[in-house]
VOBA-1610 file (N, C-alpha, C; in pm, whole numbers, padded with zeros to 5 digits, always signed):
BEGIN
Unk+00922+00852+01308Unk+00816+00779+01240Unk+00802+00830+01096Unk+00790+00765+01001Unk+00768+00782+00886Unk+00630+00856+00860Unk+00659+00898+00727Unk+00510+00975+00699Unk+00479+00973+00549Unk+00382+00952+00453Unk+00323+00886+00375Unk+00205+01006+00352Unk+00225+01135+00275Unk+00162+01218+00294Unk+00117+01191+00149Unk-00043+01161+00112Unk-00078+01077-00020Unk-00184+01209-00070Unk-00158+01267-00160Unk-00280+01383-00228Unk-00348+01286-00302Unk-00474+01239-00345Unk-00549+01178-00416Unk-00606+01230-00505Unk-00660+01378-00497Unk-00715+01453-00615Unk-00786+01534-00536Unk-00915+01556-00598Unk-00989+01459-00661Unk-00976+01566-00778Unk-01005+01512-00893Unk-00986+01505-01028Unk-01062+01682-01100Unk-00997+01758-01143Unk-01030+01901-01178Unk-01055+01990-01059Unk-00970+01951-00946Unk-00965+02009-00857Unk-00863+02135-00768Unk-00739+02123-00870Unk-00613+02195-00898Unk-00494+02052-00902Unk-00561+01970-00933Unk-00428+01842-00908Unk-00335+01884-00950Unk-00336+01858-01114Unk-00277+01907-01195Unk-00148+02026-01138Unk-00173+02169-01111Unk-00131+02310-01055Unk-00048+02233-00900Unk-00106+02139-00838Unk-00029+02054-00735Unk+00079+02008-00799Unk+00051+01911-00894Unk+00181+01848-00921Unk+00306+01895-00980Unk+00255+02045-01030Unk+00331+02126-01081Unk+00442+02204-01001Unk+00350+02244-00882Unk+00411+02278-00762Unk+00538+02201-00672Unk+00518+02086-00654Unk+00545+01993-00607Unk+00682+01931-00705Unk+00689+01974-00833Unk+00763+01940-00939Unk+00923+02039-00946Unk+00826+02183-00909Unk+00897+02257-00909Unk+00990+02279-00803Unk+00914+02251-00674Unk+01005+02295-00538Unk+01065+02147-00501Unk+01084+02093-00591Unk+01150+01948-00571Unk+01246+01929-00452Unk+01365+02039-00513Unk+01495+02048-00462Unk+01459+02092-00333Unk+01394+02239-00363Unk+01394+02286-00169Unk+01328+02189-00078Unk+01216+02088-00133Unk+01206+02011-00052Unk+01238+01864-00008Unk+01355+01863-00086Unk+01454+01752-00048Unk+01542+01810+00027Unk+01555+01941+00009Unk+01660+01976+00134Unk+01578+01993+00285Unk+01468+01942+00266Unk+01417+01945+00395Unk+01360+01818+00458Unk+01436+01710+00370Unk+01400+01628+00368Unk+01258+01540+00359Unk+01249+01591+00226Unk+01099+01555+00167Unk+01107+01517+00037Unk+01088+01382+00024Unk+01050+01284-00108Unk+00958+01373-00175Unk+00955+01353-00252Unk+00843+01401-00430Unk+00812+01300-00471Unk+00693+01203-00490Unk+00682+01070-00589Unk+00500+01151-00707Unk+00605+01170-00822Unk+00470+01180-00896Unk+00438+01060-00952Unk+00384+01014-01069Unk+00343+00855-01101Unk+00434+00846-01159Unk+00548+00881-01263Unk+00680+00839-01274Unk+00748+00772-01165Unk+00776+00875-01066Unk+00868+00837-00973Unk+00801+00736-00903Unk+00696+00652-00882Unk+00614+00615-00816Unk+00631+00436-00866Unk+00692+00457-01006Unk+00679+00329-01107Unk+00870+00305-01063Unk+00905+00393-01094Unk+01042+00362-01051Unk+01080+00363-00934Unk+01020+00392-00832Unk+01074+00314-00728Unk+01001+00168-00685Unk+00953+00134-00747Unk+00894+00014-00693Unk+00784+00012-00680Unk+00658+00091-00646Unk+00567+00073-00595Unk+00473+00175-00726Unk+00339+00112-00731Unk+00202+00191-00811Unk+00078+00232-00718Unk+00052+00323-00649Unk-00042+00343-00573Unk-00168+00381-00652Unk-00213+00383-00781Unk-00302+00386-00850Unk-00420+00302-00852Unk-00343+00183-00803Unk-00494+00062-00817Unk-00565+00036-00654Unk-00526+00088-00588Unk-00530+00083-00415Unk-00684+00094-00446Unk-00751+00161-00493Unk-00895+00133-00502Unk-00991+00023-00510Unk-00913-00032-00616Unk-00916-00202-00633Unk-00976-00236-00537Unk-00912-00208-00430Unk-00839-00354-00323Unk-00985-00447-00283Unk-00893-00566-00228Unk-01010-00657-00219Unk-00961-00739-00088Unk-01006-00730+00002Unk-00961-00768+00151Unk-00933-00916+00176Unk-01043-01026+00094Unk-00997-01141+00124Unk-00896-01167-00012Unk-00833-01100-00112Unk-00759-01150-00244Unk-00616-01143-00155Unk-00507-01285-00210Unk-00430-01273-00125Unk-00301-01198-00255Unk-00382-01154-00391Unk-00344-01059-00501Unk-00312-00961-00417Unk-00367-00891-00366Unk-00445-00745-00332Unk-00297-00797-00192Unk-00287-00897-00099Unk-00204-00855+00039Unk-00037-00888-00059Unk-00044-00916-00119Unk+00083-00928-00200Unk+00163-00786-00281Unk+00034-00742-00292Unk+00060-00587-00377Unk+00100-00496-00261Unk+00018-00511-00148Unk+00036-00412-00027Unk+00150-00433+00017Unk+00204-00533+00029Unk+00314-00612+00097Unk+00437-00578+00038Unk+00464-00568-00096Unk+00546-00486-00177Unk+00517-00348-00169Unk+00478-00359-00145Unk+00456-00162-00130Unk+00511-00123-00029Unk+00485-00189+00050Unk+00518-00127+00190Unk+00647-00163+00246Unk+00736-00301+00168Unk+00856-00278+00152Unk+00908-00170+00068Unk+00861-00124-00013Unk+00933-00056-00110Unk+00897+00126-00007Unk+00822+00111+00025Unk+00786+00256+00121Unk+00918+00236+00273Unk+00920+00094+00291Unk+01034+00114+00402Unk+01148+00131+00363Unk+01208+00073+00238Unk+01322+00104+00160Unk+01344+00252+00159Unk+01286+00354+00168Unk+01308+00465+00084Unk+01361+00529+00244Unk+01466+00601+00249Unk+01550+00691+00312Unk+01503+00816+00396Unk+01421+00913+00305Unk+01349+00987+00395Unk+01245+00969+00505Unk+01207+01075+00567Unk+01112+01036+00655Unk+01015+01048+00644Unk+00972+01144+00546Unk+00866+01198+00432Unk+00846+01209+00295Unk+00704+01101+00337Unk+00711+01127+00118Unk+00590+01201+00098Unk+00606+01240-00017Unk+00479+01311-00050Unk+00445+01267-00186Unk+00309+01220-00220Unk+00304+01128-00324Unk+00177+01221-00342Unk+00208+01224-00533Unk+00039+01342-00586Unk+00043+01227-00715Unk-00102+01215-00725Unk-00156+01131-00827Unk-00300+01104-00821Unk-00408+01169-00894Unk-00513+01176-00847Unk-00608+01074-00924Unk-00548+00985-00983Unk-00608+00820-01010Unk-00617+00740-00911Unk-00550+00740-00794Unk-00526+00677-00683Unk-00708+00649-00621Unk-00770+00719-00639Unk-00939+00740-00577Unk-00973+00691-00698Unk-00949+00659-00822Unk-01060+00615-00924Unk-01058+00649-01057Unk-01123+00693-01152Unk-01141+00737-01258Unk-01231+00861-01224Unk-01230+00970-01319Unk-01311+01093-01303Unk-01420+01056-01346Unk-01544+01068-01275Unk-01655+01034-01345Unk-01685+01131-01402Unk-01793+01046-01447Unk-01844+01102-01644Unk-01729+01071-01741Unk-01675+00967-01687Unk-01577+00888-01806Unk-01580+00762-01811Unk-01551+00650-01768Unk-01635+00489-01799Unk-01736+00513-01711Unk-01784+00590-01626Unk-01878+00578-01491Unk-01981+00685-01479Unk-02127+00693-01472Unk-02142+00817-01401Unk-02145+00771-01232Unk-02094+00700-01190Unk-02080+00711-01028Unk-01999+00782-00941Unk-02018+00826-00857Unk-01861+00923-00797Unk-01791+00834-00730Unk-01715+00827-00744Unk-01597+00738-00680Unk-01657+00587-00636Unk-01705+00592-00654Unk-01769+00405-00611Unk-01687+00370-00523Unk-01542+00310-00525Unk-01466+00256-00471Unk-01373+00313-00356Unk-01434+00470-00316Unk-01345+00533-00226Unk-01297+00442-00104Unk-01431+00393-00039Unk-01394+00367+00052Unk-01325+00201+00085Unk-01286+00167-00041Unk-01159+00048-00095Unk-01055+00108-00072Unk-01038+00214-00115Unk-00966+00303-00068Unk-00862+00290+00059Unk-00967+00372+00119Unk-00923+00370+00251Unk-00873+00297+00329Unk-01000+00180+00332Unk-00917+00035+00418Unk-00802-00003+00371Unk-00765-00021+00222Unk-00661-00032+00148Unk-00498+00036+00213Unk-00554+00153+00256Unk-00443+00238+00349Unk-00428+00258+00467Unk-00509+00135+00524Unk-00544+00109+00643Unk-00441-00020+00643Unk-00500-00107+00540Unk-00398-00220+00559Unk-00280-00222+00552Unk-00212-00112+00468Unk-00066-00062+00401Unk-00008-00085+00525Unk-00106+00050+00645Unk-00020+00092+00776Unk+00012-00041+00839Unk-00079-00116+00837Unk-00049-00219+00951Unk+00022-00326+00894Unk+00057-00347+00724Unk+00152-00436+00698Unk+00286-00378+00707Unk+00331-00275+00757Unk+00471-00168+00808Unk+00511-00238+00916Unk+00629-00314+00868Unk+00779-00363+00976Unk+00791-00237+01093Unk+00782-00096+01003Unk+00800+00001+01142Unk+00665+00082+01113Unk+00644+00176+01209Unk+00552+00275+01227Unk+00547+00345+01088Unk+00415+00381+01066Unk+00386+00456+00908Unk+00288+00524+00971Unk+00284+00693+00924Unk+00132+00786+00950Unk+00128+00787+00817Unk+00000+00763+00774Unk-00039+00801+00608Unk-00119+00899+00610Unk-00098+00996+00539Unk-00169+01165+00554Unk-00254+01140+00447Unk-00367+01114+00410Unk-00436+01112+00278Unk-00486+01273+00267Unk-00478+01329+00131Unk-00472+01476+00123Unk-00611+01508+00033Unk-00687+01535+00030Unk-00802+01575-00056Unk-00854+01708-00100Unk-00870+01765-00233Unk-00871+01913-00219Unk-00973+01892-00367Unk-01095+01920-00281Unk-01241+01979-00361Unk-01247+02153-00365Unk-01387+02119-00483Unk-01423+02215-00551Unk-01595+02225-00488Unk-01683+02349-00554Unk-01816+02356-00474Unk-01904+02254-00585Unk-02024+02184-00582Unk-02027+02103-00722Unk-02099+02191-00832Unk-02106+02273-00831Unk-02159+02338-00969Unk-01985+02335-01034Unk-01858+02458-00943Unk-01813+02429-01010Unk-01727+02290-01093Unk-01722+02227-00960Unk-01679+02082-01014Unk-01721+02033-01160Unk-01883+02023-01154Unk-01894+01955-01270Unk-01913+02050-01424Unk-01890+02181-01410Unk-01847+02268-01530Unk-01701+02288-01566Unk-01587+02240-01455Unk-01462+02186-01491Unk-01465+02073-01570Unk-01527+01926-01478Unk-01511+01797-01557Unk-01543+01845-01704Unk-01624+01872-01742Unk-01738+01914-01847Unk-01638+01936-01997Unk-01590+02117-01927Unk-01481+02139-01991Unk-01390+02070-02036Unk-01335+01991-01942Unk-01193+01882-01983Unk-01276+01770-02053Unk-01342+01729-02026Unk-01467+01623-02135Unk-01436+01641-02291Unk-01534+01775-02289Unk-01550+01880-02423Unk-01390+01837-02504Unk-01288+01911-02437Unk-01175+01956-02513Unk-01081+01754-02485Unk-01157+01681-02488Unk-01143+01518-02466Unk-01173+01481-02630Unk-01242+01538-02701Unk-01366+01472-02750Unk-01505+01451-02757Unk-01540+01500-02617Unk-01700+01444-02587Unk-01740+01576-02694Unk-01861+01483-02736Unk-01962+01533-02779Unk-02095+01605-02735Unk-02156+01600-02580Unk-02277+01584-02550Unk-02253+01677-02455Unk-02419+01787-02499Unk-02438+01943-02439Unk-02435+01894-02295Unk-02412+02043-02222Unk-02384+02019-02120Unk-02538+01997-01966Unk-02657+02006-02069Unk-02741+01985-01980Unk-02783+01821-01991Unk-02748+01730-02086Unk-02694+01629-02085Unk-02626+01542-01961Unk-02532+01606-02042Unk-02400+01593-01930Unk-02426+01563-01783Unk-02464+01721-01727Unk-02529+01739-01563Unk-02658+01590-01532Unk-02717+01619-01659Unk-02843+01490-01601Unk-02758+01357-01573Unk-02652+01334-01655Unk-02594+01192-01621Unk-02491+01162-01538Unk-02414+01283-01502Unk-02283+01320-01408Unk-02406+01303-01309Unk-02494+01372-01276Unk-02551+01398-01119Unk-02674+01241-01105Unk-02670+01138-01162Unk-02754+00989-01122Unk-02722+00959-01034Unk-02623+00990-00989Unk-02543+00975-00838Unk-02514+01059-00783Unk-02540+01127-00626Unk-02507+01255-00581Unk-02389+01283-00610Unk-02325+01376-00585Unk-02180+01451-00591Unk-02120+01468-00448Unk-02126+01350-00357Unk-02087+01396-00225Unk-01980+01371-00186Unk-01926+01489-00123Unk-01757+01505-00082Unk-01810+01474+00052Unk-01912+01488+00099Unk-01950+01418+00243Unk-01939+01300+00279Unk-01970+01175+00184Unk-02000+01055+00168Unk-01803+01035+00147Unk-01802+01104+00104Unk-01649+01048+00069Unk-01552+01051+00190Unk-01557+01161+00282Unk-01528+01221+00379Unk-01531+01120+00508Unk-01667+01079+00516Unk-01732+00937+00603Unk-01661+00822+00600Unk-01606+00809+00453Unk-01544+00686+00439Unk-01429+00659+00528Unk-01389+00753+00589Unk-01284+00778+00656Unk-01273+00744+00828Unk-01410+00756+00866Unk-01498+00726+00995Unk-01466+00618+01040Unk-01390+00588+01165Unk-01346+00436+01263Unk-01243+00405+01211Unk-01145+00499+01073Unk-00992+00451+01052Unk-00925+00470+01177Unk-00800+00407+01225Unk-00715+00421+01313Unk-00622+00503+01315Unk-00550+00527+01420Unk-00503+00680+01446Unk-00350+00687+01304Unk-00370+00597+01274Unk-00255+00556+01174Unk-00283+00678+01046Unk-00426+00644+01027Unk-00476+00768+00903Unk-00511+00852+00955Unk-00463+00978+00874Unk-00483+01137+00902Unk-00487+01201+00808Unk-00616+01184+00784Unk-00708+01243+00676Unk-00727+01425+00685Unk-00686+01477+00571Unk-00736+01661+00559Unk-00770+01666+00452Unk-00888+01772+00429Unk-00995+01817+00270Unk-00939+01947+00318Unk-00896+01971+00150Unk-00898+02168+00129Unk-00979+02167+00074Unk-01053+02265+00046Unk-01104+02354-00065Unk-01070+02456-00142Unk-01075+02421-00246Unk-00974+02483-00337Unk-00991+02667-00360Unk-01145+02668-00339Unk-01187+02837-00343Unk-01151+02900-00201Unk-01116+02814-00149Unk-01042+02915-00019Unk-00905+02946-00017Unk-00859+02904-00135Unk-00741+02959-00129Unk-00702+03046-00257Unk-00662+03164-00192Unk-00691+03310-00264Unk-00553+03264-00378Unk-00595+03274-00542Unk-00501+03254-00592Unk-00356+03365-00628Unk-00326+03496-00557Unk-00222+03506-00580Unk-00128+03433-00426Unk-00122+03381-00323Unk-00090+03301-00315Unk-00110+03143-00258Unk-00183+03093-00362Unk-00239+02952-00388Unk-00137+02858-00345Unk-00030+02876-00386Unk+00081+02784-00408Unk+00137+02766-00228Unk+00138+02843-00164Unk+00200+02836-00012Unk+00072+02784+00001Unk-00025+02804+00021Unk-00141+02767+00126Unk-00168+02603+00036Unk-00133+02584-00050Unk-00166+02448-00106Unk-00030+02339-00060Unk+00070+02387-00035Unk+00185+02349-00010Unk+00147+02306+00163Unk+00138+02435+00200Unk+00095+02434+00371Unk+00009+02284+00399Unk-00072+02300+00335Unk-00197+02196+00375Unk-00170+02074+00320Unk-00038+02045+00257Unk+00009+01896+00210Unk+00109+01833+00347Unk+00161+01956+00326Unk+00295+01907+00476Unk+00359+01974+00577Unk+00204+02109+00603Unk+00186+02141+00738Unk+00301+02321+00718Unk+00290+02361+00833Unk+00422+02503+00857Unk+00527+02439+00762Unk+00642+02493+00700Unk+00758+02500+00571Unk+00801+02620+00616Unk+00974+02613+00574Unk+01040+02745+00584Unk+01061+02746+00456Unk+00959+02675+00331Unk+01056+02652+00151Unk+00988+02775+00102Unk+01112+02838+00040Unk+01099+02996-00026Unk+01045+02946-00147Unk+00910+02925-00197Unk+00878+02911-00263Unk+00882+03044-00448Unk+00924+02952-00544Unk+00986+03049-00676Unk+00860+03066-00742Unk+00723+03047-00701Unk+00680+03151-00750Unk+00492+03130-00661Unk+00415+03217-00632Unk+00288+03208-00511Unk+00216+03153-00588Unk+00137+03173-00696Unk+00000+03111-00759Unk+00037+02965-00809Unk-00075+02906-00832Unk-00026+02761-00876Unk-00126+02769-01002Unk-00045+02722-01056Unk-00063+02718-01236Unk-00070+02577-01278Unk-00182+02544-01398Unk-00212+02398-01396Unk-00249+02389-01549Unk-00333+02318-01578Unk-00398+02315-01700Unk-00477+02438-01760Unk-00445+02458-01885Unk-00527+02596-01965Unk-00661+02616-01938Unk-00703+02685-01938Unk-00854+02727-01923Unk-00897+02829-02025Unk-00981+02675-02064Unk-01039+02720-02194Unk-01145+02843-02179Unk-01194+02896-02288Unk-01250+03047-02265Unk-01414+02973-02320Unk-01534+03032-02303Unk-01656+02961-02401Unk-01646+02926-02558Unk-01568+03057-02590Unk-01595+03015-02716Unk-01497+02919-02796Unk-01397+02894-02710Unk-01331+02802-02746Unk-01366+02654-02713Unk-01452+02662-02634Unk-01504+02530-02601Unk-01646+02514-02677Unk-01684+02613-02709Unk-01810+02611-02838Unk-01769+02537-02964Unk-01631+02577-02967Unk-01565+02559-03137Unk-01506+02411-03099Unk-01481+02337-02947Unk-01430+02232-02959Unk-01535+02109-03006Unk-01623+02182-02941Unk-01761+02091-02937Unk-01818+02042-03058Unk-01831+02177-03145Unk-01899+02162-03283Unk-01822+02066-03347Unk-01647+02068-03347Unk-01582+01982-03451Unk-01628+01814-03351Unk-01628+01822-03202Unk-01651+01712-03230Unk-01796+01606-03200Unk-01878+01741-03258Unk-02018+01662-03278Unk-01974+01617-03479Unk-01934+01713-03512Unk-01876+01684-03650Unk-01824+01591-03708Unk-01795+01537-03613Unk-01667+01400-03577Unk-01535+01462-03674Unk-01469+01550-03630Unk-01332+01585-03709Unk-01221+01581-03597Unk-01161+01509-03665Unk-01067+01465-03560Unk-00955+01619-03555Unk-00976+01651-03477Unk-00891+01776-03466Unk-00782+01796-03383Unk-00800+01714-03260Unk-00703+01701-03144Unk-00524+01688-03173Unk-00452+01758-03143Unk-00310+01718-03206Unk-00277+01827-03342Unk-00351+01864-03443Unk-00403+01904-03503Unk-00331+02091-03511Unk-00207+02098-03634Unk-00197+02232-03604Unk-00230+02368-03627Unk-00373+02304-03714Unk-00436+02420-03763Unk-00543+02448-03653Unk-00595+02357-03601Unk-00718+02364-03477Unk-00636+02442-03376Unk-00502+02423-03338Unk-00454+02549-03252Unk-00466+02706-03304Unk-00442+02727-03437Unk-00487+02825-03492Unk-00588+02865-03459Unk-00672+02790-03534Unk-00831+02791-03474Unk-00867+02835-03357Unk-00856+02794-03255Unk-00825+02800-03116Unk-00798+02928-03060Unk-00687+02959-03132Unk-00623+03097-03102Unk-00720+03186-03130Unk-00817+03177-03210Unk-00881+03317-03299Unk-00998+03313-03185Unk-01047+03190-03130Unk-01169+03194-03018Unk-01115+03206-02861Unk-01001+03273-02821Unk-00923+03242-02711Unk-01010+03375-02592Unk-01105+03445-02691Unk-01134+03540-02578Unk-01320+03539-02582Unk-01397+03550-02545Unk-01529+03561-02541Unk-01582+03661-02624Unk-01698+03643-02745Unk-01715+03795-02778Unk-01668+03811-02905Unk-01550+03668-02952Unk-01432+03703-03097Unk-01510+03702-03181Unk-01463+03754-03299Unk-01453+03787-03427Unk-01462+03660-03502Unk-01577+03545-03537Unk-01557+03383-03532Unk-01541+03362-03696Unk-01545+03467-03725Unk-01445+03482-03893Unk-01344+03382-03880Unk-01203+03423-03835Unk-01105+03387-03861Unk-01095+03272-03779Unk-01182+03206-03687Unk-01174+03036-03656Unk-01236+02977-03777Unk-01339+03038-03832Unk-01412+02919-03934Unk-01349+02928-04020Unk-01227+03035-04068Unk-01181+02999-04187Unk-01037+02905-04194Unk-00965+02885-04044Unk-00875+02811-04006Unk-00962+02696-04019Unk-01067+02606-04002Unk-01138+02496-04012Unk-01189+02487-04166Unk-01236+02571-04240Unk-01279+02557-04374Unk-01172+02506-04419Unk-01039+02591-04421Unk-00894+02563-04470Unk-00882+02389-04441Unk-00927+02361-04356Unk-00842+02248-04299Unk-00890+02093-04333Unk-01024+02127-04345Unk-01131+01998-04352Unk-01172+02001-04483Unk-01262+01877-04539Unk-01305+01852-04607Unk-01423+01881-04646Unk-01446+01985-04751Unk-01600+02017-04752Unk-01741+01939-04666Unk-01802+01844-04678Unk-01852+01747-04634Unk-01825+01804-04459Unk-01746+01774-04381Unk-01702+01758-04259Unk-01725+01927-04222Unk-01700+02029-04313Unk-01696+02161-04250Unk-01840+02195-04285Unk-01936+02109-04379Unk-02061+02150-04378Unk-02114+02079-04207Unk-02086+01986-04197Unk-02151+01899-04080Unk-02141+02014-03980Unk-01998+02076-03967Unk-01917+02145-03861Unk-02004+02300-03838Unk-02050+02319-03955Unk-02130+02453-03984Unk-02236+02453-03894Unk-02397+02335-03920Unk-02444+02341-03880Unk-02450+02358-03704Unk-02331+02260-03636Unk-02296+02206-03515Unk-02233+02334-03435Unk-02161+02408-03502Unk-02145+02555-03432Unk-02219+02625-03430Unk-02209+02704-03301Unk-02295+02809-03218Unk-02263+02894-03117Unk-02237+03010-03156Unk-02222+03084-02997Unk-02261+03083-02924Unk-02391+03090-02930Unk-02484+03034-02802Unk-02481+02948-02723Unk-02381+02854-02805Unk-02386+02662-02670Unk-02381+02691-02544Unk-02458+02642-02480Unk-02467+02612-02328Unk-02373+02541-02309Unk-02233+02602-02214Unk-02143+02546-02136Unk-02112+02512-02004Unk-02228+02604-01922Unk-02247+02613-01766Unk-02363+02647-01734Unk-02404+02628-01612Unk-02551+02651-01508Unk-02547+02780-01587Unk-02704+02820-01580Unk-02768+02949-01607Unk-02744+03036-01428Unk-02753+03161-01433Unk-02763+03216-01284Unk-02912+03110-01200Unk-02984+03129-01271Unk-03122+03036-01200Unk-03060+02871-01148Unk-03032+02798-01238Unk-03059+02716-01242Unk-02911+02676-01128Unk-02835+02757-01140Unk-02706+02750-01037Unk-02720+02736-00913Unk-02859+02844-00888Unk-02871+02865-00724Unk-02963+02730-00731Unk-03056+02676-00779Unk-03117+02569-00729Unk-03009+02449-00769Unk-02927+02452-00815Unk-02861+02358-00795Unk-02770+02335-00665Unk-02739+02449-00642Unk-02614+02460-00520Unk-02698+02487-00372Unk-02850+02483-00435Unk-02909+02516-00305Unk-02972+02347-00225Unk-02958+02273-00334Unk-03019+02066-00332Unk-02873+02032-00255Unk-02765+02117-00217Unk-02650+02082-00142Unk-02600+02146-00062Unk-02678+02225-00019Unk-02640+02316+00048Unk-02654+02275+00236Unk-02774+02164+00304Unk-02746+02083+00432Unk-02643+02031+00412Unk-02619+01928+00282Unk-02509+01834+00297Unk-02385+01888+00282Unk-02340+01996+00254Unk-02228+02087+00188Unk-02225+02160+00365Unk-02323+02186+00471Unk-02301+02262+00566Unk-02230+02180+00650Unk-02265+02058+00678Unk-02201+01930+00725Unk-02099+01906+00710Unk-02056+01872+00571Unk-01947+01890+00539Unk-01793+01976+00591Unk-01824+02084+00580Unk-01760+02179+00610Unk-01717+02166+00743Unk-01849+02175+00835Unk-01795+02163+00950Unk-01749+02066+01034Unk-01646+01941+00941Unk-01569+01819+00979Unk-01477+01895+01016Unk-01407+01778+01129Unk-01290+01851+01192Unk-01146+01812+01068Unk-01178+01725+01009Unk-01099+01679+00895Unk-01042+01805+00749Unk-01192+01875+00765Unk-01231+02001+00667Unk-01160+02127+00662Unk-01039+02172+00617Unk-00973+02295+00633Unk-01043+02413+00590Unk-01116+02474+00601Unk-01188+02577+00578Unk-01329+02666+00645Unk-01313+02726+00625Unk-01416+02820+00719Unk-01540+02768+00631Unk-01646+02766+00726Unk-01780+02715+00708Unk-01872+02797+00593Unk-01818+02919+00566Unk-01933+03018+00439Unk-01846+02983+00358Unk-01722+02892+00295Unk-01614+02907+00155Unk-01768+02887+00076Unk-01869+02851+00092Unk-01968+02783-00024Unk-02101+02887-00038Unk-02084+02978+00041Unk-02205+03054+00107Unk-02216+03116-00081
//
């Protein structure tokens, strides 16, 4: 029987450090006969699993798209694919949306229908790997910030959180699928990062004999405060800095907490236009609020803490019940 092992994200959750993984052990796991489809490979073979959210049950758009897909999933040779792309669930909110996933559970049925438009037998493994939500939404935040966004981060939290943050609700969506879907949630703080990379591997496609070339999984930079202080100011400033090879300079001089903010402001004085580095003056601050205060953390993580206990203890849920304690 075929197998359709689908990571979805969710979005600042280690995707990224997944796909990297997954990039890397390519080979060993084609010798074990295991497909790799990142969204490249995903376009070239035929099929886009990105819009599956979409879906729309009576559009005969939507059984036409599935219908190609699922030829193009029987076409393929192995017996296992493993497909990472964490657009597949949606857009990251706090980017056109503050809603969380709206459309998950389009989703689902969506991969409900896949299975049952299959000439032969298909298990679709949908793979999910959250974060606790404080830190969740001081990741999004971050990647926001160093986006462009402009807007402090207690902002931010008021309009990210108009809609709960529930990995529970998302979890549910999953409730009365058929034995076809086989749904698993990691959590990403349970897995100890020197070796991240096996236990993230493990929980995509189960026991592996692949000698993996290297244990931690490595993903996108992580920015330090004060580098995300200095991203912020240029772009309340509106200075287009992004791309920009003096702002890496820049960058460099705020790379540790605590720096010496001399030699960033004078990589930006250098660079901008009087006018723009006065704007930029006022708009910097060491002080910016980038994350929960200790106070305001525990009452935040404490408004989730029934629904977060619940959670956990799904049989779907890979992790011991205190990862959040």
């Amino acid at each position: 029987m075929k197998k359709l092992v689908l990571h979805l994200g969710a979005h600042r959750c280690g995707s990224t450090a997944i796909q990297s993984l997954l990039r890397r052990e390519q080979t060993g796991l084609a010798g074990e006969g295991i497909a790799v489809f990142l969204r490249a490979d995903m376009v070239a073979g035929g099929f886009d699993l990105r819009r599956l959210h979409r879906y729309r049950s009576l559009s005969p758009l939507w059984r036409s798209k599935l219908t190609q897909t699922a030829r193009a999933l029987e076409a393929m040779q192995q017996q296992t694919l493993v497909v990472s792309e964490e657009n597949i669930m949606g857009t990251m909110p706090a980017v056109r949306s503050n809603r969380f996933y709206p459309h998950f559970s389009s989703l689902v049925q969506s991969l409900v229908k896949l299975a049952a438009l299959m000439r032969e037998p298909l298990t679709i493994a949908p793979r999910l790997v959250v974060r606790r939500q404080d830190h969740y939404l001081e990741s999004v935040y971050a990647f926001r910030v160093s986006r462009g966004m402009a807007v402090g981060f207690d902002d931010f939290v008021k309009a990210a959180t108009r809609t709960r943050i529930s990995w529970l609700e998302l979890a549910r969506a999953f409730d009365g699928a058929p034995s076809s879907i086989a749904p698993a949630i990691g959590i990403l703080e349970a897995w100890p990062k020197p070796t991240a990379a096996a236990q993230a591997l493990q929980f995509l496609i189960g026991d592996n004999a692949i000698k993996l070339s290297q244990l931690r999984l490595t993903g996108n930079i992580r920015r330090s405060a004060a580098e995300l202080a200095l991203m912020l100011a240029m772009n309340r400033a509106k200075i287009d800095w992004r791309g920009e090879g003096w702002a890496m300079d820049a960058l460099s001089a705020a790379q540790t907490d605590g720096h010496d903010k001399t030699e960033a402001l004078y990589a930006v004085k250098q660079a901008v236009k009087a006018a723009a580095f006065k704007r930029f003056e006022v708009q910097y601050s060491g002080a910016e609020k980038l994350c929960f205060a200790d106070r305001e953390r525990g009452f935040f993580v404490e408004s989730y803490s029934e629904e977060n206990k619940q959670f956990l203890q799904m049989d779907m849920v890979s992790s011991d019940a205190s990862v959040w304690s």
